[in-house]
N, C-alpha and C positions, 0 to 999 in steps of 0.2 A: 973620710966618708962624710956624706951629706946625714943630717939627720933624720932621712927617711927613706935613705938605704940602710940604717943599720936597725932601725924599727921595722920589722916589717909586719908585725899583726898583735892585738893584744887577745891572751889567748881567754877563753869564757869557758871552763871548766868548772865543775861543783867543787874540789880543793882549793881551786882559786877565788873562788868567790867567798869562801869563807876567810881567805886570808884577805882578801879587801875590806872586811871588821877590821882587822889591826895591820889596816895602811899598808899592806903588800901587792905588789901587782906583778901579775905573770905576762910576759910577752916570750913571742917569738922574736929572734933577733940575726940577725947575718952571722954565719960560722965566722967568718973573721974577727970581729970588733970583740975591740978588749972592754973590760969595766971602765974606762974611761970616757969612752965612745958613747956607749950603753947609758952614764950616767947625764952627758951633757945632752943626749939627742930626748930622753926624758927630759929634761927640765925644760927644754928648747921648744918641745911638742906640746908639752900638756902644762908650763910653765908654773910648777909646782919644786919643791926644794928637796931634793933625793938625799936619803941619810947612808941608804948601803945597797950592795948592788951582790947578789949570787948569782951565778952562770951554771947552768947544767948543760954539758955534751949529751945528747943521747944517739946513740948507735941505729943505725937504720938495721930494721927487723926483716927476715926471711918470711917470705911467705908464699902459700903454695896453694893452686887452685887446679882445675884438671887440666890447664894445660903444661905446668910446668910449675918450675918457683921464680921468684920474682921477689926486688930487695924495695922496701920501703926508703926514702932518701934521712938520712941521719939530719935531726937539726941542733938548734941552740936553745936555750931558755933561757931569759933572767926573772930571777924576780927579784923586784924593785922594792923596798922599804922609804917611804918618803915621810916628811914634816907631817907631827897629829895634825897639824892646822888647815892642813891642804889635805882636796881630793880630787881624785879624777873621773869622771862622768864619761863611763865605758859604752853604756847603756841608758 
C-alpha cells in the first residue's frame, strides 16, 4: 500500500491532543496495514523519525434511532510515538 492509503486522517481529539505534549499522535489508519506499513507512511508523510507504533481495532457500535438500528462501520487507530526532536503541525 501507498502511504496515503494506509494514512487516512489524523484524528483531533482532546486525549490526543494531550498526548501530542509527549510526541504521540493519533491517526485513523486502513483495517489492513500492519505496524510496519503504519510506521513508514508516517515518516514518509510528515518526514519525522517514528520510535513505536500501537494499533487499536475498535468494533463498530449498534445504534438505534425510530426507524430502526443501524451498525456504526468499525475502524483502526494507531498512535504514533516519534523522535523528542521532531514534530508534527496537525493544526
Amino acid at each position: 500500500m501507498i502511504a496515503t492509503e494506509v494514512i487516512i486522517k489524523p484524528l483531533i481529539t482532546e486525549k490526543s491532543t494531550i498526548g501530542n505534549e509527549q510526541n504521540r499522535y493519533s491517526f485513523q489508519v486502513n483495517r489492513r496495514a500492519d505496524k510496519k506499513q503504519i510506521r513508514r507512511a508516517v515518516e514518509e508523510l510528515y518526514e519525522v523519525r517514528v520510535i513505536s507504533v500501537a494499533t487499536l481495532n475498535r468494533k463498530g457500535q449498534l445504534r438505534r434511532n425510530r426507524h430502526g438500528y443501524w451498525k456504526t462501520p468499525a475502524m483502526k487507530r494507531a498512535i504514533v510515538k516519534i523522535h523528542p526532536e521532531d514534530r508534527i503541525e496537525l493544526f
